[in-house]
PyMOL Python script that loads the backbone (N, CA, C, O; Angstrom):
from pymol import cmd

cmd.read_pdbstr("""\
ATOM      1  N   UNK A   1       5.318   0.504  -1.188  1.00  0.00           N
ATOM      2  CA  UNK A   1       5.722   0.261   0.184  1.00  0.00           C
ATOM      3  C   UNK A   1       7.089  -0.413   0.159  1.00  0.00           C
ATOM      4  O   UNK A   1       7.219  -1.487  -0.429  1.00  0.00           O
ATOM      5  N   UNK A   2       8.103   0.171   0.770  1.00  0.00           N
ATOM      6  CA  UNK A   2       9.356  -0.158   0.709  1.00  0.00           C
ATOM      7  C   UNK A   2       9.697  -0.781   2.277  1.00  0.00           C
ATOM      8  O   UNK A   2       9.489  -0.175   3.328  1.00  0.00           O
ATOM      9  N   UNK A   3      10.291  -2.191   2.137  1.00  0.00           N
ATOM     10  CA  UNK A   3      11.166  -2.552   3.506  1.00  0.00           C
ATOM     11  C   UNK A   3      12.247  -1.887   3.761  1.00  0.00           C
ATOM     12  O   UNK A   3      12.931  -1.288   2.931  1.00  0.00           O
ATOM     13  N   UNK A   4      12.506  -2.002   5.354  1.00  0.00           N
ATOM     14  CA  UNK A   4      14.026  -1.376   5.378  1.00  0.00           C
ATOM     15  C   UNK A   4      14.234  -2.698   5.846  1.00  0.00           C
ATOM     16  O   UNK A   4      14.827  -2.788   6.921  1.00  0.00           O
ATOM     17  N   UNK A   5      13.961  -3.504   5.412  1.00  0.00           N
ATOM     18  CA  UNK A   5      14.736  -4.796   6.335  1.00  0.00           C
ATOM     19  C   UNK A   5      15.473  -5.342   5.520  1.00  0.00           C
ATOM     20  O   UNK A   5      15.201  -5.153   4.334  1.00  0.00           O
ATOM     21  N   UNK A   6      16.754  -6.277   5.895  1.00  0.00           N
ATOM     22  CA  UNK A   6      16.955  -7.009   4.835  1.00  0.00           C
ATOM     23  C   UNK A   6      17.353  -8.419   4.656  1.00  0.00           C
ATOM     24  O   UNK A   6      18.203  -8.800   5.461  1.00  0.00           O
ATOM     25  N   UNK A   7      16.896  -9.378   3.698  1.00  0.00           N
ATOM     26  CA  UNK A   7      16.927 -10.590   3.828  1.00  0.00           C
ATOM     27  C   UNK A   7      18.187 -11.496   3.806  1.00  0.00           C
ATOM     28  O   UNK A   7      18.855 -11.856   2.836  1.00  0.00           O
ATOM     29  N   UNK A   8      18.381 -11.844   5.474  1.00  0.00           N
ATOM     30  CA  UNK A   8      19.619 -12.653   5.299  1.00  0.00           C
ATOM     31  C   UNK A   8      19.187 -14.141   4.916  1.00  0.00           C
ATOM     32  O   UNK A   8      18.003 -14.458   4.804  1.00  0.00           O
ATOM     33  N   UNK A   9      20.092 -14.897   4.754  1.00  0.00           N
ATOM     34  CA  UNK A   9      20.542 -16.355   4.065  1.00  0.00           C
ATOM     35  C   UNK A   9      20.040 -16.851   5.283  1.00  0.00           C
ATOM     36  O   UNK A   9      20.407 -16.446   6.386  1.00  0.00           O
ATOM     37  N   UNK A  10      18.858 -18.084   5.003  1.00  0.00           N
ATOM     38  CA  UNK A  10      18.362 -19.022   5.514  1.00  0.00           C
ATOM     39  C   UNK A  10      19.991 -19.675   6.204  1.00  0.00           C
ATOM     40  O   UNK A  10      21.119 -19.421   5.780  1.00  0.00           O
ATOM     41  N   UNK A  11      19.645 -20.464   7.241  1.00  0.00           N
ATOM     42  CA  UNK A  11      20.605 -21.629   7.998  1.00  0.00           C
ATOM     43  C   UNK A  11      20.122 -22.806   6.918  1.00  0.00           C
ATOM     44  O   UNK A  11      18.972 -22.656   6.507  1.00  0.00           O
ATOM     45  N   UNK A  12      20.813 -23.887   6.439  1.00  0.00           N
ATOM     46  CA  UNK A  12      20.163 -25.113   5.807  1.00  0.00           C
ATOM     47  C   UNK A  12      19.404 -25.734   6.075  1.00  0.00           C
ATOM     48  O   UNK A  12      18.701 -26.411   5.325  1.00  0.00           O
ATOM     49  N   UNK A  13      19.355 -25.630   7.515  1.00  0.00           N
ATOM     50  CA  UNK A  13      18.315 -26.349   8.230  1.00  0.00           C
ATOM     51  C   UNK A  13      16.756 -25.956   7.773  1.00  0.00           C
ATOM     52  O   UNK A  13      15.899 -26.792   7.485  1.00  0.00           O
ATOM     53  N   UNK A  14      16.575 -24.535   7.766  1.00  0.00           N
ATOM     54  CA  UNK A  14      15.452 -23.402   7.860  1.00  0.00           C
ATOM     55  C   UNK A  14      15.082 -23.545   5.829  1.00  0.00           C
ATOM     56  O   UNK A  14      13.907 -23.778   5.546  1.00  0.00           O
ATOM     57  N   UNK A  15      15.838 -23.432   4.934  1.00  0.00           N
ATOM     58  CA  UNK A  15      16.076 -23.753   3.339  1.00  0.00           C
ATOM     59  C   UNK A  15      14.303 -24.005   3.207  1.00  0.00           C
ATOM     60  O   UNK A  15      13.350 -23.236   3.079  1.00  0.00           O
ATOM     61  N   UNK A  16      14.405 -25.035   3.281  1.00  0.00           N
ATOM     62  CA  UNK A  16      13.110 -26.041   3.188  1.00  0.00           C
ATOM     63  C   UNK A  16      11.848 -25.886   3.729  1.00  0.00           C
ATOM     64  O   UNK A  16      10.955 -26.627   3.317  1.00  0.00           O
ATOM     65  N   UNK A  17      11.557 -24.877   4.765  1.00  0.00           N
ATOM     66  CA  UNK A  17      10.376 -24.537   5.410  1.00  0.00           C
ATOM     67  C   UNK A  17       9.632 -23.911   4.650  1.00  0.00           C
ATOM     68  O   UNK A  17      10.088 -23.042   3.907  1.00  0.00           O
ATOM     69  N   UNK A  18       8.446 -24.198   4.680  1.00  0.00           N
ATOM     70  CA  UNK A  18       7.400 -23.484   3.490  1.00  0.00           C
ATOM     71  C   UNK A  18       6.926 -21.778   4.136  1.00  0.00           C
ATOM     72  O   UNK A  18       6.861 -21.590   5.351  1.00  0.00           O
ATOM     73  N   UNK A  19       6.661 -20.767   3.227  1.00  0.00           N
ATOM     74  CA  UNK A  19       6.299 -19.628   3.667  1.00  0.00           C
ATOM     75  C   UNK A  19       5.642 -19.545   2.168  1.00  0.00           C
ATOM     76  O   UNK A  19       5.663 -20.368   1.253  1.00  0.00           O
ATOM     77  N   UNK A  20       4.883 -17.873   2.283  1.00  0.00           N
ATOM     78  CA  UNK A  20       3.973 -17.456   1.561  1.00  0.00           C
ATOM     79  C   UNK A  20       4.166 -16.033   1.081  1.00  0.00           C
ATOM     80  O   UNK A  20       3.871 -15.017   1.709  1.00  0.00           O
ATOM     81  N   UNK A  21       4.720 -16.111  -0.159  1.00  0.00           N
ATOM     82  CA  UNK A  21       5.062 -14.667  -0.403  1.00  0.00           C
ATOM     83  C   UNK A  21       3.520 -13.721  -1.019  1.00  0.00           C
ATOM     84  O   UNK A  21       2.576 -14.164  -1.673  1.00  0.00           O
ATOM     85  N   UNK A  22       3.792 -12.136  -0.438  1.00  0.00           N
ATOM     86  CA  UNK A  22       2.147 -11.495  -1.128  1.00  0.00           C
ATOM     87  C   UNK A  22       2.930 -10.341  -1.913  1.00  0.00           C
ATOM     88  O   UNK A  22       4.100 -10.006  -1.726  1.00  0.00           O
ATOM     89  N   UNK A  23       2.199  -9.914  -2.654  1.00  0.00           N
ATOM     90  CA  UNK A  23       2.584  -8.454  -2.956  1.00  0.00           C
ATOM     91  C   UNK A  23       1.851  -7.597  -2.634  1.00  0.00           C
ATOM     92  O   UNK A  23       0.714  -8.059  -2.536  1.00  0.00           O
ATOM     93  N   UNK A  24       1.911  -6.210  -2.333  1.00  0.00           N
ATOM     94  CA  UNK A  24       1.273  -5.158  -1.540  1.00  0.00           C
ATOM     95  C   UNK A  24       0.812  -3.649  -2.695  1.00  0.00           C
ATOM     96  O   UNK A  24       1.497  -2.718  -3.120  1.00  0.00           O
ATOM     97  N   UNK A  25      -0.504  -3.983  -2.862  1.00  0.00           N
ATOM     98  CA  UNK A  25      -1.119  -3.148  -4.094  1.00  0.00           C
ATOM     99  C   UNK A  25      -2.571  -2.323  -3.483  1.00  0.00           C
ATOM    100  O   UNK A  25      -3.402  -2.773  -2.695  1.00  0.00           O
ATOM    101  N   UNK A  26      -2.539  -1.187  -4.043  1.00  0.00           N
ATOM    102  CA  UNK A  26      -4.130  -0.587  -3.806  1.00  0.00           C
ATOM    103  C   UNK A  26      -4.348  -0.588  -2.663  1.00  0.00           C
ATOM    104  O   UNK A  26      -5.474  -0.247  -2.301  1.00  0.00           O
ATOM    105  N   UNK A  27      -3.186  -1.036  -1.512  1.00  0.00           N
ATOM    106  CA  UNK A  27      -3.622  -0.587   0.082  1.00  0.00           C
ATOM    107  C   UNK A  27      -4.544  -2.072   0.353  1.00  0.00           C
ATOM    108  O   UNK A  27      -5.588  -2.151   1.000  1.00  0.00           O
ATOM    109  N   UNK A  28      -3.947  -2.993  -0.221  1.00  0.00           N
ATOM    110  CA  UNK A  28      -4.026  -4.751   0.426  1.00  0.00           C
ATOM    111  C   UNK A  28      -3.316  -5.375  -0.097  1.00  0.00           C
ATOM    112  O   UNK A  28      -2.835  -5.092  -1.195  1.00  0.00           O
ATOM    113  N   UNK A  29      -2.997  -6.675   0.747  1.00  0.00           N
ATOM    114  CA  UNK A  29      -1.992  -7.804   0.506  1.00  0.00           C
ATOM    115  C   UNK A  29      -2.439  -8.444  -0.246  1.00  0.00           C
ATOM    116  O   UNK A  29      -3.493  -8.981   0.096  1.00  0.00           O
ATOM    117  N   UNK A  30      -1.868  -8.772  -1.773  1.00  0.00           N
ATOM    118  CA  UNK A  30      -2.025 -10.154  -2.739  1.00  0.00           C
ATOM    119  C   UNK A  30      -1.685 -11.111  -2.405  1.00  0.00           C
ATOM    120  O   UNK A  30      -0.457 -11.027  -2.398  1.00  0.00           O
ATOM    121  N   UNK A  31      -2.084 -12.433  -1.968  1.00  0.00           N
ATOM    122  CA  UNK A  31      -1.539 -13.552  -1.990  1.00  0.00           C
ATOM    123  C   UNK A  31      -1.147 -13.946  -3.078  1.00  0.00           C
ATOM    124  O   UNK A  31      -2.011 -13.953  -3.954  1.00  0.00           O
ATOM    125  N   UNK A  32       0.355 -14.454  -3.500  1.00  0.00           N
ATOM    126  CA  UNK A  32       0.961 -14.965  -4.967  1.00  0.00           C
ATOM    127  C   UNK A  32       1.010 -16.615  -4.347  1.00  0.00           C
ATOM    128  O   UNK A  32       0.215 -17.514  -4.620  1.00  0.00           O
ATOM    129  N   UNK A  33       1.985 -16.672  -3.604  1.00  0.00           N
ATOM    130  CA  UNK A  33       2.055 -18.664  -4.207  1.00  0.00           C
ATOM    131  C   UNK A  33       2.914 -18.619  -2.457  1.00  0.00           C
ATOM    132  O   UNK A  33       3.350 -17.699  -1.767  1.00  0.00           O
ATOM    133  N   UNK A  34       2.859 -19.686  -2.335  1.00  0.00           N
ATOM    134  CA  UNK A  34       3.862 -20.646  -1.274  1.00  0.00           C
ATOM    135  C   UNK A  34       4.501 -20.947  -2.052  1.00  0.00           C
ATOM    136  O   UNK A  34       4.302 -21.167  -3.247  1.00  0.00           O
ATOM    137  N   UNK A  35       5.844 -21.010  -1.085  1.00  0.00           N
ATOM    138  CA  UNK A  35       7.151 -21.179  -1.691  1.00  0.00           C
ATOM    139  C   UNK A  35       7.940 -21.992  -0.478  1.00  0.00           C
ATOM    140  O   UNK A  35       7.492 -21.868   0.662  1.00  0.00           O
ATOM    141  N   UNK A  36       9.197 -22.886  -0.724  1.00  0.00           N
ATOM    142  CA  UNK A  36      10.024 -22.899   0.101  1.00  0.00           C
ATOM    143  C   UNK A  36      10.784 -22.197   0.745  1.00  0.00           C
ATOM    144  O   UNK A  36      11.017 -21.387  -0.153  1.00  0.00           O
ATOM    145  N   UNK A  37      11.557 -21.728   1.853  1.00  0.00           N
ATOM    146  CA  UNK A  37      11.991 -20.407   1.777  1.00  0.00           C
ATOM    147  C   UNK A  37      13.169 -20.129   0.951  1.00  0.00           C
ATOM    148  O   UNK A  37      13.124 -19.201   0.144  1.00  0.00           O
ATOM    149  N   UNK A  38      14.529 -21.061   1.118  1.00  0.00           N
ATOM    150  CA  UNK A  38      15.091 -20.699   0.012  1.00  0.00           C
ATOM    151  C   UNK A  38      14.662 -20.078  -1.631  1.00  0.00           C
ATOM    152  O   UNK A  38      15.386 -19.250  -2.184  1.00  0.00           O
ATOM    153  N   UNK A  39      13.624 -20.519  -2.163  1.00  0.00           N
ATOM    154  CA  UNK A  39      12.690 -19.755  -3.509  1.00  0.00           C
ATOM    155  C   UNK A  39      12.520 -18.933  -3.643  1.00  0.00           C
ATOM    156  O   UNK A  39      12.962 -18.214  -4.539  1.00  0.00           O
ATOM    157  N   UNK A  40      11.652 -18.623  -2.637  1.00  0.00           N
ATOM    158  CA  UNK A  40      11.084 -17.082  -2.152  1.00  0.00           C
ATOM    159  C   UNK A  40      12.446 -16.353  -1.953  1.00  0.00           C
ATOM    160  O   UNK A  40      12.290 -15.160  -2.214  1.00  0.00           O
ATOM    161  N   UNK A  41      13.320 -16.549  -1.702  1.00  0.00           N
ATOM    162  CA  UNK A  41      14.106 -15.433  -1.748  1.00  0.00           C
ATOM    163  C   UNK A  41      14.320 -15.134  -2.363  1.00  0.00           C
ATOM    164  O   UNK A  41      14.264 -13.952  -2.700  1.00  0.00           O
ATOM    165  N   UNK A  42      14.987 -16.656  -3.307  1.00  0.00           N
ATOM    166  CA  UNK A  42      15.662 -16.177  -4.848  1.00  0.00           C
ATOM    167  C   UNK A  42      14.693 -15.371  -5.693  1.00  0.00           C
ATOM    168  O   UNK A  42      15.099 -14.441  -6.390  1.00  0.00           O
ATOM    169  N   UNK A  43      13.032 -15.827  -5.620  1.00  0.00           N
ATOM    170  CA  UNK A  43      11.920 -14.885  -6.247  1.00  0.00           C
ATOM    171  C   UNK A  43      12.224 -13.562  -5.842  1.00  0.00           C
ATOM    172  O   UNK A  43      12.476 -12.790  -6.767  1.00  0.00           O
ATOM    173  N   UNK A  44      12.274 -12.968  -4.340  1.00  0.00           N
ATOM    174  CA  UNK A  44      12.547 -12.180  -3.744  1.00  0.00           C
ATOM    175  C   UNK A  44      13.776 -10.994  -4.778  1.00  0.00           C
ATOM    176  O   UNK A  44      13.513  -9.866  -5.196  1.00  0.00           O
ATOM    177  N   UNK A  45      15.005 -11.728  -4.925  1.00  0.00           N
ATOM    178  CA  UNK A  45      15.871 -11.025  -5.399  1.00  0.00           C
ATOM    179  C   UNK A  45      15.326 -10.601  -7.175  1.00  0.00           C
ATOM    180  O   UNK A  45      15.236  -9.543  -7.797  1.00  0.00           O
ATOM    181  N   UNK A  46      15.050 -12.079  -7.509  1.00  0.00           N
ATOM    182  CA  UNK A  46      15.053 -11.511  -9.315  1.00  0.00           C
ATOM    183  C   UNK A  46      13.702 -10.513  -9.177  1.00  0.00           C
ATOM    184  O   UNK A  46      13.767  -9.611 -10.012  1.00  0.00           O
ATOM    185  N   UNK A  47      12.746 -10.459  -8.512  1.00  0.00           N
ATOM    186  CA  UNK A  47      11.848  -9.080  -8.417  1.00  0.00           C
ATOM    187  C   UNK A  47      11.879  -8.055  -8.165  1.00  0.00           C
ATOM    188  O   UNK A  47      10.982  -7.307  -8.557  1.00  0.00           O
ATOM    189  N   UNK A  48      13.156  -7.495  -7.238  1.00  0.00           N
ATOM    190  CA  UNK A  48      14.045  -6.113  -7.034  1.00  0.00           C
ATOM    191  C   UNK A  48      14.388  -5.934  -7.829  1.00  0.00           C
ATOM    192  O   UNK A  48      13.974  -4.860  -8.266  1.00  0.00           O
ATOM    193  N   UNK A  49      15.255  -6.588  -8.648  1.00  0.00           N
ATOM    194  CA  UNK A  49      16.607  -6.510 -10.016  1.00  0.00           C
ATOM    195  C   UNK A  49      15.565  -5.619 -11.045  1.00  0.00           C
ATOM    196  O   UNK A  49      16.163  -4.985 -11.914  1.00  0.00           O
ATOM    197  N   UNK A  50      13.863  -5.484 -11.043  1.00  0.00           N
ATOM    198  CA  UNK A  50      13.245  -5.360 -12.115  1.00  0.00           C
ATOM    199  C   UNK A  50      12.169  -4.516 -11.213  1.00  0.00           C
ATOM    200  O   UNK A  50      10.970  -4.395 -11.462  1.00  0.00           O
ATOM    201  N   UNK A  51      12.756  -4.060 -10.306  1.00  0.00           N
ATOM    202  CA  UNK A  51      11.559  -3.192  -9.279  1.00  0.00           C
ATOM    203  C   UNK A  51      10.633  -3.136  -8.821  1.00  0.00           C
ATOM    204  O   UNK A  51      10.086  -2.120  -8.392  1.00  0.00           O
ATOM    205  N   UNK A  52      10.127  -4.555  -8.802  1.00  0.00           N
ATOM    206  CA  UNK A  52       9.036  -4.835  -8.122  1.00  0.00           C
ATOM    207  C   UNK A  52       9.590  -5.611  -6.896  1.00  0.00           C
ATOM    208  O   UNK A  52      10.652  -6.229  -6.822  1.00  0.00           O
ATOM    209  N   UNK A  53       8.270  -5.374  -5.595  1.00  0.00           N
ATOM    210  CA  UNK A  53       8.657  -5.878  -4.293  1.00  0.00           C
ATOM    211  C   UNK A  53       7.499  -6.879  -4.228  1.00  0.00           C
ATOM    212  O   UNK A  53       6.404  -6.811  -4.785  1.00  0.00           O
ATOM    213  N   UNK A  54       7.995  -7.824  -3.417  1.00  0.00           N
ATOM    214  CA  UNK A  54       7.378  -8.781  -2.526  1.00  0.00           C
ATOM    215  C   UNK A  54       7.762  -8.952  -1.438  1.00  0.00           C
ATOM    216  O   UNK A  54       8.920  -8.700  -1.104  1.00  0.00           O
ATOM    217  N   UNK A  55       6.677  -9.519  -0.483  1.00  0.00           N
ATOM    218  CA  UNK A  55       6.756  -9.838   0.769  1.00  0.00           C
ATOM    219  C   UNK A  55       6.595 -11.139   1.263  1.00  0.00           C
ATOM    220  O   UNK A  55       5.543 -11.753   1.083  1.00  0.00           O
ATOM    221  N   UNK A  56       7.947 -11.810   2.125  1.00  0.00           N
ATOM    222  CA  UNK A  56       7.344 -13.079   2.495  1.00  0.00           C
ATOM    223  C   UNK A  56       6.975 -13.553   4.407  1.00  0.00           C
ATOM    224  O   UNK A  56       7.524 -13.158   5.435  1.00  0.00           O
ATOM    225  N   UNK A  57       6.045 -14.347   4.232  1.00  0.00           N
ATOM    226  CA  UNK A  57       5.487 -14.311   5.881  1.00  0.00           C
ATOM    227  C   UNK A  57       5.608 -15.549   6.089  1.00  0.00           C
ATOM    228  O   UNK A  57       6.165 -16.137   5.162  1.00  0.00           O
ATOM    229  N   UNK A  58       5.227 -16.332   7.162  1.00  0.00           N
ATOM    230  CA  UNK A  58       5.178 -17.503   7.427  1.00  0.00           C
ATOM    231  C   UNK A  58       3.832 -17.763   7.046  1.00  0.00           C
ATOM    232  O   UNK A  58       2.964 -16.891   7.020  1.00  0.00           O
ATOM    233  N   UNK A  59       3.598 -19.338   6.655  1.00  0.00           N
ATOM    234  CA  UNK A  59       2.609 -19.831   6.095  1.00  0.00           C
ATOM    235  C   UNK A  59       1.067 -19.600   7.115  1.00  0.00           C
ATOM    236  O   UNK A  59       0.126 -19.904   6.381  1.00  0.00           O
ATOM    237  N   UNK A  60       0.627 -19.242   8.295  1.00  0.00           N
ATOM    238  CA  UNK A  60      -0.063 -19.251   9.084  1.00  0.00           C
ATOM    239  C   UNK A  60      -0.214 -17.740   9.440  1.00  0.00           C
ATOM    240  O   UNK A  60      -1.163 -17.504  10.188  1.00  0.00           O
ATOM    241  N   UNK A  61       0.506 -16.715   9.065  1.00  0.00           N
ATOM    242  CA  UNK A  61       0.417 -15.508   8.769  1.00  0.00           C
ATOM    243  C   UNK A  61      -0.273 -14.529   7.806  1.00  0.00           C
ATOM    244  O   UNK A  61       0.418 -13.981   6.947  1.00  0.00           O
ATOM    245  N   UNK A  62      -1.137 -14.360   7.860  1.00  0.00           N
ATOM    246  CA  UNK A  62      -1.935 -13.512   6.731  1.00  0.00           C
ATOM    247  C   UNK A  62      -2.214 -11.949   7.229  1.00  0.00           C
ATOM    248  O   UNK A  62      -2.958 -11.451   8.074  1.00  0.00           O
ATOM    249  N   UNK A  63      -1.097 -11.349   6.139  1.00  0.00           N
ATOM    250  CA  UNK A  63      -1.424  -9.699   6.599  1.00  0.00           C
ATOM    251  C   UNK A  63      -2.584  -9.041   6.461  1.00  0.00           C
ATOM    252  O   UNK A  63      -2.745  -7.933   6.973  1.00  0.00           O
ATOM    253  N   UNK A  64      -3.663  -9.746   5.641  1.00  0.00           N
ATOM    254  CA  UNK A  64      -4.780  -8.792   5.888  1.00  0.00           C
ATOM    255  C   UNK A  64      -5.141  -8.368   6.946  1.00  0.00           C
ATOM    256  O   UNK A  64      -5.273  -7.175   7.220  1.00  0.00           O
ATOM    257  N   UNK A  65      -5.428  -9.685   7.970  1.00  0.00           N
ATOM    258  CA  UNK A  65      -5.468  -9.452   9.062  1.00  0.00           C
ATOM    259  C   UNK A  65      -5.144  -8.477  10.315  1.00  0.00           C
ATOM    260  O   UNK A  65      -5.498  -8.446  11.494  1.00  0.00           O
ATOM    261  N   UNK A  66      -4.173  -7.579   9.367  1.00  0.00           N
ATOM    262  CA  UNK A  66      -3.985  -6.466  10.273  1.00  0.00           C
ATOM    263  C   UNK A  66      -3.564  -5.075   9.922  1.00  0.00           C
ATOM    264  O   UNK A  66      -2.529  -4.891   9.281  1.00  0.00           O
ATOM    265  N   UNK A  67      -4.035  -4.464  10.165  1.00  0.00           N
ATOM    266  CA  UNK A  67      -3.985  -3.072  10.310  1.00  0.00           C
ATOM    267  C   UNK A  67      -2.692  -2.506   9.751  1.00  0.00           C
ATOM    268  O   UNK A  67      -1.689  -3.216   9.830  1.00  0.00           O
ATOM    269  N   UNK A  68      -2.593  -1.108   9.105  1.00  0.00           N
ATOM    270  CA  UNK A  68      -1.525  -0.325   8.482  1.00  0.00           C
ATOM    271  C   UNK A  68      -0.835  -0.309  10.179  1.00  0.00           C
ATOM    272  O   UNK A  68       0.219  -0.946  10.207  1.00  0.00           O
ATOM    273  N   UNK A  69      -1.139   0.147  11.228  1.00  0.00           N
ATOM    274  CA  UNK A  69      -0.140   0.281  12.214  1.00  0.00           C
ATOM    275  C   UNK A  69       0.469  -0.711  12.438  1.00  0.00           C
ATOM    276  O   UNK A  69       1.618  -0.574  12.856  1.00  0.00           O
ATOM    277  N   UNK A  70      -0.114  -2.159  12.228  1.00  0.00           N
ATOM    278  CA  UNK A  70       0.579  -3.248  12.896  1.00  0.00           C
ATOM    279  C   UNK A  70       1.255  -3.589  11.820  1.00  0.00           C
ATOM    280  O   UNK A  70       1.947  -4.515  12.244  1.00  0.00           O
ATOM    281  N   UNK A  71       1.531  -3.441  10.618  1.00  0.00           N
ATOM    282  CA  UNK A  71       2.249  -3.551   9.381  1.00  0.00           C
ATOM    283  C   UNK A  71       3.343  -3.114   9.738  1.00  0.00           C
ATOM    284  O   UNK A  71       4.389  -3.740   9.910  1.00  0.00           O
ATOM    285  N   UNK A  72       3.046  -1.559   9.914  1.00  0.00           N
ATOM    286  CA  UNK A  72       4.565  -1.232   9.957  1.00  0.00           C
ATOM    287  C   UNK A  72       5.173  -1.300  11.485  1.00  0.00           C
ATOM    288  O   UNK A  72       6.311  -0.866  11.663  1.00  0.00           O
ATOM    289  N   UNK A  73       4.475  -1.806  12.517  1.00  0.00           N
ATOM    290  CA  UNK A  73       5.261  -2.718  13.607  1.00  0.00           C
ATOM    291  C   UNK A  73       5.704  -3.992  13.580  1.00  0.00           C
ATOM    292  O   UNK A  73       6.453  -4.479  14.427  1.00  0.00           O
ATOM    293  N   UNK A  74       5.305  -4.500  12.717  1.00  0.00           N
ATOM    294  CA  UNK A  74       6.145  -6.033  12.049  1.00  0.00           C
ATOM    295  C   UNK A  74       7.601  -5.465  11.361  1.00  0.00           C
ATOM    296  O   UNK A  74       8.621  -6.137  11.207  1.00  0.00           O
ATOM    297  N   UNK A  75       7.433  -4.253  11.048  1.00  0.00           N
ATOM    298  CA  UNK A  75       8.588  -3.781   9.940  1.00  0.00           C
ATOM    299  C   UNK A  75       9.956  -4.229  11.201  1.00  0.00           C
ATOM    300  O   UNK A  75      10.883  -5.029  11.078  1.00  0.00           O
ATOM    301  N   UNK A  76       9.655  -3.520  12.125  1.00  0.00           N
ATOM    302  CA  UNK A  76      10.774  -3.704  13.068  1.00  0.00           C
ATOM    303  C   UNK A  76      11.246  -5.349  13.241  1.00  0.00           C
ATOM    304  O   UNK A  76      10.386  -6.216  13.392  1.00  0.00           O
ATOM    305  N   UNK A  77      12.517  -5.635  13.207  1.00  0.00           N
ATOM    306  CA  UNK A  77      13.296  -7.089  13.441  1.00  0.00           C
ATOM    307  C   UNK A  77      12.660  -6.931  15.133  1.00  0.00           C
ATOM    308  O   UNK A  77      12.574  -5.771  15.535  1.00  0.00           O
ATOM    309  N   UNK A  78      12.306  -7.843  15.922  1.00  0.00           N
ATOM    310  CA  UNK A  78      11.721  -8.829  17.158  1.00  0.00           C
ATOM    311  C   UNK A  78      12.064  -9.554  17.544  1.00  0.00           C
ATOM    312  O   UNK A  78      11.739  -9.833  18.699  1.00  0.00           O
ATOM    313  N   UNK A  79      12.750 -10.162  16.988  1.00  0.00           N
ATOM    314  CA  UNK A  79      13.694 -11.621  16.643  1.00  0.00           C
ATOM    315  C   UNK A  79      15.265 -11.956  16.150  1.00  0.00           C
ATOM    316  O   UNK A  79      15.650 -11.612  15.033  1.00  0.00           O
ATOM    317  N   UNK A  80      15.722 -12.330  16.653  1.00  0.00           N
ATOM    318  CA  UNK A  80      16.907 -12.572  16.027  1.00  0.00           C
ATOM    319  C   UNK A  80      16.978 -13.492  15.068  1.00  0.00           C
ATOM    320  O   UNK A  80      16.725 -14.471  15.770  1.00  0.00           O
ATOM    321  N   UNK A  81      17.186 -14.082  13.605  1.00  0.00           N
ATOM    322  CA  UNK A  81      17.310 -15.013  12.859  1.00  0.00           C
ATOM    323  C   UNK A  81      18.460 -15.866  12.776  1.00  0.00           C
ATOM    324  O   UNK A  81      19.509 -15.242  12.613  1.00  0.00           O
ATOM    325  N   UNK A  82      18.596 -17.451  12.858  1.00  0.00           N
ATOM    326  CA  UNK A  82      19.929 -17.580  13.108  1.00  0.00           C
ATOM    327  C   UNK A  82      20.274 -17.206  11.271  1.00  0.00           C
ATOM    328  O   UNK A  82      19.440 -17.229  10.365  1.00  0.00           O
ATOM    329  N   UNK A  83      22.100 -16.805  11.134  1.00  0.00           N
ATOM    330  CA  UNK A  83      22.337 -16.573   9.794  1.00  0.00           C
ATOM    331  C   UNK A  83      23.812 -17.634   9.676  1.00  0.00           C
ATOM    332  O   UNK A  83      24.944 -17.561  10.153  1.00  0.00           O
ATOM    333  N   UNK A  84      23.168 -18.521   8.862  1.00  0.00           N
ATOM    334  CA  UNK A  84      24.557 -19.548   8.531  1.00  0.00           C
ATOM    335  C   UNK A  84      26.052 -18.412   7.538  1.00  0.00           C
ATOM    336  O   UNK A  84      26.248 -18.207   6.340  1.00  0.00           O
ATOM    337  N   UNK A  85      26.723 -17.986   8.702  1.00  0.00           N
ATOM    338  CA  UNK A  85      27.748 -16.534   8.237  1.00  0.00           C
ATOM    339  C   UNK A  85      28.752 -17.326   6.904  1.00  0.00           C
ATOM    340  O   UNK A  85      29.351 -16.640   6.076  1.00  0.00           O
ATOM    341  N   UNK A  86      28.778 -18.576   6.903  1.00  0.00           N
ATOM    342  CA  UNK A  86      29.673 -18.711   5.596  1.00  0.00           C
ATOM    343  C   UNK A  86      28.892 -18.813   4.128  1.00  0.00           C
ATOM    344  O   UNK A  86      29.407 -19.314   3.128  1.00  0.00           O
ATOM    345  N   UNK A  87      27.566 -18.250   4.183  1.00  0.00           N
ATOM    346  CA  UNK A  87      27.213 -18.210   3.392  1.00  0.00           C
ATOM    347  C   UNK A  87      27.051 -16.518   2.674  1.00  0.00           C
ATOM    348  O   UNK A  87      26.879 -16.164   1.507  1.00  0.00           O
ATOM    349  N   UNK A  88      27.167 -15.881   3.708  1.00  0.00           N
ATOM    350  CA  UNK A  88      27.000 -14.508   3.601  1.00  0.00           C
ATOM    351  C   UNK A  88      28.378 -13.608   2.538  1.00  0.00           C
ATOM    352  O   UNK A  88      28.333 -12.389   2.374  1.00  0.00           O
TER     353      UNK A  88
END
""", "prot")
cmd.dss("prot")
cmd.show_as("cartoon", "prot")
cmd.util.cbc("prot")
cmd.orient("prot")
C-alpha cells in the first residue's frame, strides 16, 4: 500500500507531540512503537531509503478501526498542516 501523500516538516512547536507509527501487512495495521513526531519521520525516511513503508497517526487514532474505504478517504489531505517553510 503506497501513500501519495507527502510528509512535510513539523513547525517546532508540533516536533515534540507524540504519534504512533503502524505498518500495513496481510490486509491489517501493525502497531510498531510511539514516537515523537519529529522520529517518526526521520524513522519514516530511513524506511523508504530501504523500501519499506510506514504509517504515522495520531496517538488516539487506531486504523483498525476502520474500513479499506475509510483508509483510503483518510488518504486525501482535510487539513491544512502548518509547514515551518525555512525548513523545507
Amino acid at each position: 500500500m503506497t501513500s501519495p501523500l507527502i510528509n512535510p516538516l513539523p513547525l517546532e512547536e508540533y516536533a515534540s507531540h507524540e504519534v504512533v507509527t503502524y505498518s500495513y501487512s496481510g490486509g491489517r495495521w501493525v502497531l510498531i512503537k510511539s514516537y515523537a513526531l519529529v522520529d517518526a519521520l526521520t524513522l519514516y525516511s530511513a524506511v523508504k531509503e530501504i523500501g519499506t513503508e510506514i504509517y504515522i497517526f495520531p496517538p488516539d487514532l487506531d486504523p483498525n478501526h476502520f474500513s479499506n474505504l475509510d483508509i483510503l478517504l483518510l488518504q486525501e489531505p482535510s487539513i491544512s498542516v502548518p509547514v515551518d517553510e525555512s525548513l523545507v
